[in-house]
Structures are given as C-alpha cells and as structure tokens.
C-alpha positions in Angstrom: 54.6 150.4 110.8 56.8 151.5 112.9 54.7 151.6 116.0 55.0 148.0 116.9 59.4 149.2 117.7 58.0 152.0 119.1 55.6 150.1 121.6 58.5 147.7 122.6 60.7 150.5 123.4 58.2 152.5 125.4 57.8 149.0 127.1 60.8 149.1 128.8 61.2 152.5 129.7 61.7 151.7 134.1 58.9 152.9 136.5 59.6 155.4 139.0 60.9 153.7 142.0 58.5 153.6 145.2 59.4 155.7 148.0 61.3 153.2 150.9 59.7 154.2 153.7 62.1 152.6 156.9 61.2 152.4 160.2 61.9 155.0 162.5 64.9 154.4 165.0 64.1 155.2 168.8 65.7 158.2 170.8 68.6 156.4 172.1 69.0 159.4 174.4 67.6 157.6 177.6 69.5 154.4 176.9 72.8 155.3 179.0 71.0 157.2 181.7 68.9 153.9 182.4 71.4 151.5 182.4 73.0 153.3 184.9 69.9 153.0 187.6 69.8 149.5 186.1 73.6 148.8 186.5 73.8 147.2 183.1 75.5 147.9 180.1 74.1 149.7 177.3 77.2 149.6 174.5 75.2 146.4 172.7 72.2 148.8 172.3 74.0 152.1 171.3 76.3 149.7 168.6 73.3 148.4 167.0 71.9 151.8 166.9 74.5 153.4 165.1 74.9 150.3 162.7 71.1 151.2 161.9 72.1 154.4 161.2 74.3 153.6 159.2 72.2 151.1 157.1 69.7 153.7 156.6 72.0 156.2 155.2 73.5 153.1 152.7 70.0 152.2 151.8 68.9 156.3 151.6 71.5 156.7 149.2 71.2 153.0 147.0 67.6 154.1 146.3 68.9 157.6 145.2 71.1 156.4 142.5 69.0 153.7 141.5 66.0 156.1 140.7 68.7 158.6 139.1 69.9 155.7 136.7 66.3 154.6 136.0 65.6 158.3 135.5 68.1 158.9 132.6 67.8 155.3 131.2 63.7 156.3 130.6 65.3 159.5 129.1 67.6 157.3 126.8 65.1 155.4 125.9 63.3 158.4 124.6 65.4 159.7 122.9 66.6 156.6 121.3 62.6 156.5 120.2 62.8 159.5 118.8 65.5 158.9 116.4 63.7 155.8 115.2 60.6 158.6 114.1 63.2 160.9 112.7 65.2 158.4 110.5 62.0 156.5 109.5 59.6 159.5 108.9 61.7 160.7 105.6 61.3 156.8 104.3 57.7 156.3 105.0 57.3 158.5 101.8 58.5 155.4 99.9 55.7 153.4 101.2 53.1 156.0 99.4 54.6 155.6 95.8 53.4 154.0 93.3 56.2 152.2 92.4 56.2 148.6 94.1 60.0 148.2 94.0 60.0 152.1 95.6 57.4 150.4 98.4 60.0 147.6 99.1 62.7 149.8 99.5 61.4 152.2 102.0 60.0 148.8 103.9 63.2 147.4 104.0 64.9 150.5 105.2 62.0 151.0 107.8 62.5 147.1 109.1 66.5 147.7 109.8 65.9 151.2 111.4 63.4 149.3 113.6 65.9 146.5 114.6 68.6 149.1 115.3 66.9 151.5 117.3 65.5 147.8 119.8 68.9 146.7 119.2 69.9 150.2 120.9 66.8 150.4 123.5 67.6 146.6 125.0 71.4 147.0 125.2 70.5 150.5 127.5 68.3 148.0 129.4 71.0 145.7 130.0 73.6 148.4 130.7 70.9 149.7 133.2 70.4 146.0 135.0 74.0 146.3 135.4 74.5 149.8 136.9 71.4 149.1 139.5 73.8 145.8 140.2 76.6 147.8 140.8 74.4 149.8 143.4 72.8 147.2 145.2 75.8 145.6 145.9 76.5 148.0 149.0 73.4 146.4 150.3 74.2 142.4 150.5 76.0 142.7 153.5 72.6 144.1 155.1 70.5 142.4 153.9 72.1 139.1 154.8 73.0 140.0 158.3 71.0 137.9 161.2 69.1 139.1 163.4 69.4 138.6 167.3 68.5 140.5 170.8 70.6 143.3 172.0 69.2 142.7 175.4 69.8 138.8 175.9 71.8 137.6 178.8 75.7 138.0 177.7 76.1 134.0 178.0 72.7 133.1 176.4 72.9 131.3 172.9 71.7 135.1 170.9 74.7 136.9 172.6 77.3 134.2 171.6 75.9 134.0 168.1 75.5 137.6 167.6 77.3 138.5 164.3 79.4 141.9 164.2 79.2 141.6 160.4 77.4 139.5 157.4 77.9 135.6 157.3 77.1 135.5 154.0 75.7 137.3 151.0 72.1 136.6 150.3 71.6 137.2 145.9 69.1 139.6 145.0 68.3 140.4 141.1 69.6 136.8 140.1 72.9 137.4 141.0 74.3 133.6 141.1 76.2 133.5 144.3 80.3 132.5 144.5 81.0 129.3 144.8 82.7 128.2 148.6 86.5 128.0 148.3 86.2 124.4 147.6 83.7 124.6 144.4 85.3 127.9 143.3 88.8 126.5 142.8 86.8 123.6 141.0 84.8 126.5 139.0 88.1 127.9 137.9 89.5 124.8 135.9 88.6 124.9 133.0 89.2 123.1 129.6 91.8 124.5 127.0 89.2 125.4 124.9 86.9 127.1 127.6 90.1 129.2 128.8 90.9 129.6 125.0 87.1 130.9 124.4 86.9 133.3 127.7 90.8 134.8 126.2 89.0 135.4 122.9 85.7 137.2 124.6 87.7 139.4 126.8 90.1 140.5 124.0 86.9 142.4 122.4 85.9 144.3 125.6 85.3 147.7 124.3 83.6 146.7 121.2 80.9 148.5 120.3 76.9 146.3 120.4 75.9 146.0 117.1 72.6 144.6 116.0 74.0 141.0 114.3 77.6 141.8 114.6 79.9 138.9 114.4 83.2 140.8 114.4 82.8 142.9 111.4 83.0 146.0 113.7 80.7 145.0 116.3 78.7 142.2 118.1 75.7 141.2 119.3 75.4 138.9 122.2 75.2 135.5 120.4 77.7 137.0 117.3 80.6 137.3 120.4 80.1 133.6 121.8 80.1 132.4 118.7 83.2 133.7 117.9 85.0 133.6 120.6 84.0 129.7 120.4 85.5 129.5 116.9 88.8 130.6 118.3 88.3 128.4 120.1 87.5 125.2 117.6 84.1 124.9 118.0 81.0 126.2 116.2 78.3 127.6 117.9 74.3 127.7 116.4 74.1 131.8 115.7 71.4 132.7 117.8 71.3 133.3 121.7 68.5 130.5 123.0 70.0 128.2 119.6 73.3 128.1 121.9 71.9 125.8 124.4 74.0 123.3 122.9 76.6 120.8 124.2 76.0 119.7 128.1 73.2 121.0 130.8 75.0 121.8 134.1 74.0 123.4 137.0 75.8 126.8 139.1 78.1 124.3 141.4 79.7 122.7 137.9 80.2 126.2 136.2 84.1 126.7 134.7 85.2 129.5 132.2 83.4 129.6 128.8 80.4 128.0 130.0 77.0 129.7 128.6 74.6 131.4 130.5 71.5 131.2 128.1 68.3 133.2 127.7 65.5 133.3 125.2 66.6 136.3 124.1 70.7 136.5 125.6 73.4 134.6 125.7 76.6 135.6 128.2 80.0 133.2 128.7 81.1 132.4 132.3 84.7 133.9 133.0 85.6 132.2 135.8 85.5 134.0 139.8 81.8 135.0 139.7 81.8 136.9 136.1 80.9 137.0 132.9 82.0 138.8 129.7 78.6 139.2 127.5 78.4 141.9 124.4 76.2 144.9 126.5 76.8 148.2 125.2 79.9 147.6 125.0 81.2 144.1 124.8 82.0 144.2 128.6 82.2 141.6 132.4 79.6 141.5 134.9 78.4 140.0 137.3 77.4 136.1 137.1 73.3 136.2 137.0 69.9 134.5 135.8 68.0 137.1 135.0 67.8 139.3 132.0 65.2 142.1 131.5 62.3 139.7 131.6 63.6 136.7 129.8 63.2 133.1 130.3 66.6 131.8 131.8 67.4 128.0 129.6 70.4 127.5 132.6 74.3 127.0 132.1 75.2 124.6 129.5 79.2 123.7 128.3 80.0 123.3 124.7 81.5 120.7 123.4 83.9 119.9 120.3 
C-alpha cells in the first residue's frame, strides 16, 4: 500500500550532476613577448584571460555546491522514506485482522502517514530548487555577458561595444526577471488589500510546512494564501491550481499579493522580484515559473 508514496518519493530523489567539462584556456605566456615584436598591445588579451579564469573558478565551485546540495537532499529523501516504512510497518498489522473496523483503522492511519511523509519529501524538493537558486545566481552575470574580439582594431564597432561587465541578467531555472525601473516602480503599487495580504504572508515566515495547515500550527502552500487573503477580506478556493481565481495578468503587470499558480503550488508575489510561499518553512524567494515539474497556470490577482 504504501509503495505507490514510496515510488513518488524515490521519484524525486536528484541525479548526480554531469561533470562540466570547460574548455581549456591557452598559455597566455607568449602573449606579451609577441606583442612586443608586433608593437601592439596585449592588456585586452591578458584581461579577458584572467576574467576566464575567474569564471572557471565561479563555475568550478557553483557545480560543487550544487552536487553537494543534490547529494544530501537524495539522502533526505531517504531517510524521509524510511520513516514512512517505520511508522507504517507497525500499522499494516491492522490490515491483516479480521476485524473490518480494525482494517479501516490501520488504512486510515497508513493514508495520512503517506500524505505526511510526500508532504515532507516535496517541501525538501522545493527547499532544494531554492538552495541550487541561491547558487546559480553567482553565474547570471556570466552567462549574460556578450561576447566580442579581443583583437579587433581599438576604434572598430567590437572594441567600442566591448562590455567590462554583464548588461543584463539572462533567467535560468524560471527565474522571472526584474522589471526595468519604470515597470518595477509600477510592480510595487499595489492595492490595500494586496499590501494588506503580502503583511499577513510575511508575518508567518518561520512557520513550520504542514500537510493542509491553514494556521492551526502550520501551513501548506495554498492554506497560507488563503489566509493571508482573509486578512485581507477576501476568500480564496483552498487548493493551490483552485486559486487561479480573480484576473489573468502577465509578469510586466505583477504588484504585491498577486498569485503565482501551479498545478500542484501556489506562491504570493511580494513586490521587488520576491515571493513569500509556505516551503519548509513558510519563507521568500525568488520570483519564478517553475516548480519541481509542475504545470505553471501564470500570475493571476484576486479580487474582492
């Protein structure tokens, strides 16, 4: 019975990650020594090579952390599967009794031990999505910066345009990017109630995840919209893709208490690129579409 929890936990136990294998950088040793026969100057070449240096040893050390974090959430996981066969091994007893009303007992006890233990396994996923968020991070800046010749003329069109740093942040792992100054002041106006629902969510960062908590010592994801809505004035459906409710609007229109839904998740926008979402605990993070998997519904703005 309880192998179809088990299954879905083992499911989302990460893969190892692959080995980044980056190109090797050429022996800058000759580079000075020519441009001296050549009477040119070589400082374009030797910056760029120390800024690749540089990037490898950011990426080197992303890639560690990321496969350390993936390494202890798949030990998490595990463990968090094996107290699932421990807690449900002494009840499966039930289900061998003769007495029917014994049999529905130990089923029922099985079933909420099951939801507990995914309850417990998804909200490591999602603190996981965030930690690998966290590490990435270091890595916009690279991966968004152009490319041009270190060896074109110094008045050609590359040399003029060449960028010392990034222009602007690409977003990997469905980060949503931050508005331009113009749309972000616009982002951060927000209705009473919206500001009133955001005040609400953040007041319960550091709550514990609970599987179907609404405030009774815990909540889930859609339990701590839902709420913090009420505060608010207005009542949200109870479950996360129900509470696609109200108006559709896209990234550009987003102000705080918005809803970023999934099929299976449900966060509230907080206004300069965040959002406040019951994880493991109730916690912010970054604005994003993806969720372990999940189809995204979009952004949508409840109304009263």
């Amino acid at each position: 019975m309880i192998d179809v929890a088990l299954k879905r936990i083992q499911g989302l136990i990460p893969a190892p990650l692959p080995r980044v294998e980056l190109p090797a950088l050429p022996d800058m040793a000759a580079v000075e020594p020519l441009a001296d026969i050549a009477h040119g100057d070589p400082s374009r070449i030797l910056e760029v090579a120390r800024l690749i240096a540089s990037d490898e040893e950011a990426i080197d050390k992303a890639v560690n952390e990321a496969a350390a974090l993936c390494s202890r959430a798949g030990a998490d996981l595990l463990a968090i599967a094996g107290g699932l066969i421990a807690k449900a091994l002494p009840l499966s007893f039930g289900l061998l009794a003769p007495n029917p009303a014994l049999n529905l007992v130990a089923r029922a006890g099985i079933e909420a031990l099951m939801a507990q233990h995914v309850a417990l396994a998804l909200a490591r996923i999602q603190q996981l999505m965030q930690e690998l968020v966290s590490v990435a991070r270091p890595l916009l800046s690279i991966a968004s910066r152009e490319i041009y010749s270190t060896v074109s003329e110094p008045d050609s069109p590359e040399a003029s345009h060449a960028p010392a740093h990034a222009v602007k942040e690409p977003t990997p792992l469905g980060l949503v990017p931050t508005p331009d100054p113009p749309a972000a002041q616009g982002a951060q106006e927000s209705s009473g109630q919206g500001a009133a629902a955001v005040a609400a969510a953040k007041s319960q960062i550091g709550t514990p995840y609970v599987w179907g908590g609404t405030g009774n010592g815990g909540f889930d994801c859609s339990g701590l919209t839902q709420w913090a809505w009420r505060q608010a004035g207005v009542e949200l459906p109870r479950t996360a893709d129900a509470q696609a409710v109200g108006r559709q609007i896209s990234a550009e229109e987003l102000q705080a208490g918005d809803l970023v839904v999934w099929d299976g998740h449900v966060a509230m926008y907080a206004g300069n690129g965040e959002m406040v979402e019951a994880g493991s605990p109730v916690q912010t993070s970054p604005l994003r579409t993806t969720n372990m998997g999940m189809g995204f519904k979009g952004f949508w703005r409840p109304t009263g």
